[in-house]
C-alpha positions as CSV (number, residue, x, y, z in Angstrom):
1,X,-69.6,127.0,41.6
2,X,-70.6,130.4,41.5
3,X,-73.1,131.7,44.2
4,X,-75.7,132.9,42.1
5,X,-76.2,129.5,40.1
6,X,-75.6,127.7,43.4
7,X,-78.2,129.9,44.7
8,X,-81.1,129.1,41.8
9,X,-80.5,125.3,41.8
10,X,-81.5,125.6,45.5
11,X,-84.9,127.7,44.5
12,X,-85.7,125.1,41.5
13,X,-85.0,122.2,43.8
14,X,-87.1,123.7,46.6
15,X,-89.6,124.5,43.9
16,X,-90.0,121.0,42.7
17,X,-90.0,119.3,46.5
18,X,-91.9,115.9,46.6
19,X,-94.3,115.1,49.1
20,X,-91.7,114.1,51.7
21,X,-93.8,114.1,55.0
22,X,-95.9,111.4,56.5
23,X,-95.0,107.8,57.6
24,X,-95.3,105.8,54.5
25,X,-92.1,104.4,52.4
26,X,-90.8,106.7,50.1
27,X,-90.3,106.1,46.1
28,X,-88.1,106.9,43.2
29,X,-88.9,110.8,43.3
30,X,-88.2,111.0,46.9
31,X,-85.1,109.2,46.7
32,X,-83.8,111.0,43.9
33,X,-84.9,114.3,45.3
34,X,-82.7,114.2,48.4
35,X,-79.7,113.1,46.7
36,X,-79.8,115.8,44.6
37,X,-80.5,117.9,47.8
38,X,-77.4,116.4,49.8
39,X,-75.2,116.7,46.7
40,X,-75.8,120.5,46.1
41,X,-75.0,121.2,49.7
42,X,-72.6,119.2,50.0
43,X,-71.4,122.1,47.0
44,X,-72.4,125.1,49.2
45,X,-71.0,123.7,52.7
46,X,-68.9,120.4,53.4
47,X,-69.4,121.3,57.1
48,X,-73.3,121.4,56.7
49,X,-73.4,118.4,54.6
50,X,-72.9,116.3,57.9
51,X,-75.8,116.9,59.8
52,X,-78.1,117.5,56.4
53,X,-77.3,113.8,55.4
54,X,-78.3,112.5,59.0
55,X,-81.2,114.1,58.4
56,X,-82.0,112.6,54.7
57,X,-80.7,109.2,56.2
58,X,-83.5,109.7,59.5
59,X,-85.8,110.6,56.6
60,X,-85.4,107.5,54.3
61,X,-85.6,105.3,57.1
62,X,-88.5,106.6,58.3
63,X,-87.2,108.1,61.9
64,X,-88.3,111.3,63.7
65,X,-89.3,112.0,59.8
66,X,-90.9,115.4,61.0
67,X,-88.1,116.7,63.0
68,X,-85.3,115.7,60.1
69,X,-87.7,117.1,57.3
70,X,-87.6,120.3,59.4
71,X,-83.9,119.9,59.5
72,X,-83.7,119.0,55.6
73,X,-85.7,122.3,54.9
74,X,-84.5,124.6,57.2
75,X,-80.8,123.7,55.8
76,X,-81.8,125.0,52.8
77,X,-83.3,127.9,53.6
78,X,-80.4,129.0,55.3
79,X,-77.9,128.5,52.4
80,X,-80.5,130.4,50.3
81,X,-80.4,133.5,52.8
82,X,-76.3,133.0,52.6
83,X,-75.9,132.7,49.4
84,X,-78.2,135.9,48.8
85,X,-75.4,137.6,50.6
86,X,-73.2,137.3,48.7
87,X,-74.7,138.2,45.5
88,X,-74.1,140.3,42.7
89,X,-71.6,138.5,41.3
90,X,-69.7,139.0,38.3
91,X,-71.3,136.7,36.4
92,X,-73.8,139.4,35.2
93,X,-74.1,142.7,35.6
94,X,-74.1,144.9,39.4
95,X,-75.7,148.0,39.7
96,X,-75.0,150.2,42.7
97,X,-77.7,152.9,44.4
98,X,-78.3,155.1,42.2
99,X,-77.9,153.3,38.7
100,X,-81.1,153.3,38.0
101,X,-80.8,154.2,34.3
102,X,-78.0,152.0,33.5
103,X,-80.1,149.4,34.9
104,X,-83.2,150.3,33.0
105,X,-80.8,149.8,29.3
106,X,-79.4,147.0,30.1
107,X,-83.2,145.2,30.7
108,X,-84.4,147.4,27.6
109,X,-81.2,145.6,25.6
110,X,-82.1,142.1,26.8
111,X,-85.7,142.3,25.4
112,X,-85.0,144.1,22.6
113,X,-82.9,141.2,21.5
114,X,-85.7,138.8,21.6
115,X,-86.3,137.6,18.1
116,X,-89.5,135.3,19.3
117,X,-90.9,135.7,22.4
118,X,-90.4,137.0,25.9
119,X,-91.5,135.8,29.4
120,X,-91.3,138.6,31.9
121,X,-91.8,137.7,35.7
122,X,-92.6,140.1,38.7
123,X,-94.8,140.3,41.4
124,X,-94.1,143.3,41.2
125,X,-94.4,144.7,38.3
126,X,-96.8,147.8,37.3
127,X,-97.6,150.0,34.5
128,X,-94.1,151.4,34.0
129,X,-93.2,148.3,33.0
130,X,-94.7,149.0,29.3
131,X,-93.2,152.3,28.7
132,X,-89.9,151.5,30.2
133,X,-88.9,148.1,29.2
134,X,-91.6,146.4,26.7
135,X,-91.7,149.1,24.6
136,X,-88.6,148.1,23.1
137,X,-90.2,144.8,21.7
138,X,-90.4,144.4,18.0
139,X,-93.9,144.2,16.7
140,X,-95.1,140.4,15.7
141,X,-92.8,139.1,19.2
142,X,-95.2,137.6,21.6
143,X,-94.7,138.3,25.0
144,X,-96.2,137.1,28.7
145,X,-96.2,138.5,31.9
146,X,-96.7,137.1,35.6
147,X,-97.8,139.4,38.1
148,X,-99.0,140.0,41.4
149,X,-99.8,142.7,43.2
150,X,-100.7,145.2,40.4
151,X,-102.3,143.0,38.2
152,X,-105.3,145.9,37.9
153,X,-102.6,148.4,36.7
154,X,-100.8,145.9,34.6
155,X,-104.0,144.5,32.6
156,X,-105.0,147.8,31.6
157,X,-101.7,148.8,30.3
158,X,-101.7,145.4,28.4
159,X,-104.6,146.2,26.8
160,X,-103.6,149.7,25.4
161,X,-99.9,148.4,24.5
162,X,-100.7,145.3,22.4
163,X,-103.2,147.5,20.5
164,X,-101.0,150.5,19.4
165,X,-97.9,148.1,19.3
166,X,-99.1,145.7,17.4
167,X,-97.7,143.1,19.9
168,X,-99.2,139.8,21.5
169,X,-99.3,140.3,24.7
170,X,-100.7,137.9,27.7
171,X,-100.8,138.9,31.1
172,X,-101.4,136.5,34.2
173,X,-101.6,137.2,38.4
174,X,-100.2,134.4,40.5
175,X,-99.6,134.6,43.7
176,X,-97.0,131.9,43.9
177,X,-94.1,133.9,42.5
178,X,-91.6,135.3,44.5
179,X,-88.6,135.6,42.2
180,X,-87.7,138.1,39.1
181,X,-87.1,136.8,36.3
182,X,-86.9,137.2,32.5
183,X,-86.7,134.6,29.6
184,X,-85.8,135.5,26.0
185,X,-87.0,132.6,23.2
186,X,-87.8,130.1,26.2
187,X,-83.3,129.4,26.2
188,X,-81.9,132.4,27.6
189,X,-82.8,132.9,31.4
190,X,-81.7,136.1,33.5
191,X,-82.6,137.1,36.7
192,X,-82.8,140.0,39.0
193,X,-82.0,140.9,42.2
194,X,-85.0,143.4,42.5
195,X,-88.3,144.6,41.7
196,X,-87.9,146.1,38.1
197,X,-90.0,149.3,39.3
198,X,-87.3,149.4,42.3
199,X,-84.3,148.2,40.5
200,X,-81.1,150.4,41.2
201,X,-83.0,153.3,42.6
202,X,-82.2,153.0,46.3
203,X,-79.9,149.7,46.5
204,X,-77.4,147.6,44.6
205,X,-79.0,144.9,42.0
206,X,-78.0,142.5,39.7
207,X,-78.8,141.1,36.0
208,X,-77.6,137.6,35.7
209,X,-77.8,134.7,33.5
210,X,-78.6,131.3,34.6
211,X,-76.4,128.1,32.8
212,X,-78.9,126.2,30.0
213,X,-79.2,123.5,32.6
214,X,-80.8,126.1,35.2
215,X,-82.4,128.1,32.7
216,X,-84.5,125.0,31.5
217,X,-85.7,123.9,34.9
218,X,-86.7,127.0,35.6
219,X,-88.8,127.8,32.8
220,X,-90.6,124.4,33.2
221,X,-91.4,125.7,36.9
222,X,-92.6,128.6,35.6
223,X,-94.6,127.0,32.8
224,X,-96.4,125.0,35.1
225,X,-97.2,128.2,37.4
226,X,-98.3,130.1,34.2
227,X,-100.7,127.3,33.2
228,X,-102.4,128.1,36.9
229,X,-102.3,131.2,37.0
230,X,-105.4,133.7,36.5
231,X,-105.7,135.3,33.4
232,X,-106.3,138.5,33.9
C-alpha cells in the first residue's frame, strides 16, 4: 500500500478513537476499532503487529488496560512519524526547495477545477491565501476555510474577496486541526505536506490525492470539526 494512504488511514483512525480507557467492558465500537487498528499495522509492519496485538488482546480483556492503551497508541504514533519519512511519493506531485511557484500552479489548478465547492484547510493559512490560490475560483462556487492561527488576517481578507469576487465564502478557526488539506465538490481529497504560505519555499512538499474510501472519511472528520468550529 503506498505510504501516504497508509499514512492517512492512520490519522482518520486516530481521529475517530473511541473511548478506550477505564475498567469497564468494552462494546461494538471498541471492538471494531482495534481490529481495524491491528489490521492496518499489521499493513505497515508484520514485525510490530506482534506486540500491538498483545496489547489490543490485554486491552479487550481488561489487563494492565492503561499500560497496553499506551502501547496501542504509542504504536501508532510511531508508524505515523515513519511513514512521514518517507513521503512524497509518487502518487502526487513532489516539490523540491525552491519550487515554490510550481507549487503555487499546481494548488491554483486544483481549485480552479472546482465546479461546486471547495474546502480549504490550514492552520496556517493567512491572507496570501486569497490572492494566491482562491482567486482562481469561479464566481457562484462556494468555498470554506479552517484556520488557526491567523484567523484575524484571514477574516478580513474574506470579507473583501467574497465582495469584489462575487464568491461565497465561509471562514472558521479551530484549533483542532493539524493537517493540510483541500477538498474539491466534497469527492476529491488532496493533501499537503506543508503550510501553503511555506509550501516549496525552503523544503520539499508534496500534493497528493487520497483513494474515495480515505477521501470520505476524512471529509466526515472534518465536517464534524467544521460544525465546532468558531465562526469567525
Amino acid at each position: 500500500m503506498d505510504a501516504l494512504i497508509l499514512l492517512e488511514k492512520f490519522r482518520v483512525l486516530l481521529a475517530i478513537a473511541p473511548p478506550l480507557e477505564g475498567r469497564g467492558p468494552y462494546g461494538q465500537e471498541q471492538f471494531a476499532w482495534l481490529g481495524r487498528a491491528s489490521a492496518i499495522v499489521a499493513t505497515w509492519d508484520r514485525s510490530e503487529v506482534i506486540f500491538f496485538r498483545v496489547a489490543v488482546d490485554g486491552m479487550t480483556g481488561n489487563f494492565n488496560r492503561v499500560a497496553n492503551h499506551g502501547v496501542v497508541f504509542t504504536t501508532m504514533h510511531k508508524a505515523i512519524a515513519s511513514l512521514e519519512d518517507q513521503l512524497p511519493r509518487p502518487s502526487g506531485q513532489a516539490f523540491g526547495p525552491g519550487a515554490a511557484y510550481d507549487f503555487f500552479r499546481a494548488l491554483r489548478e486544483l481549485v480552479l477545477s472546482a465546479e461546486k465547492r471547495v474546502f480549504l484547510i490550514d492552520p496556517y493559512m493567512d491572507a496570501e491565501t486569497f490572492d494566491g490560490y482562491l482567486s482562481a475560483v469561479v464566481p457562484g462556487r462556494d468555498v470554506r476555510v479552517l484556520c488557526a492561527k491567523y484567523a484575524e488576517d484571514v477574516r478580513v481578507a474574506a470579507e473583501k474577496f467574497s465582495l469584489q469576487q462575487q464568491c461565497k465564502i465561509e471562514a472558521r478557526k479551530s484549533n483542532a486541526i493539524h493537517d493540510r488539506v483541500v477538498f474539491v465538490d466534497d469527492s476529491q481529497c488532496w493533501v499537503m505536506g506543508a503550510s501553503i504560505k511555506d509550501a516549496a519555499a525552503k523544503r520539499t512538499t508534496y500534493l497528493a490525492p487520497l483513494p474515495a474510501d480515505v477521501a470520505a472519511q476524512k471529509l466526515r472528520i472534518y465536517e464534524d470539526i467544521w460544525s465546532a468550529a468558531t465562526a469567525i
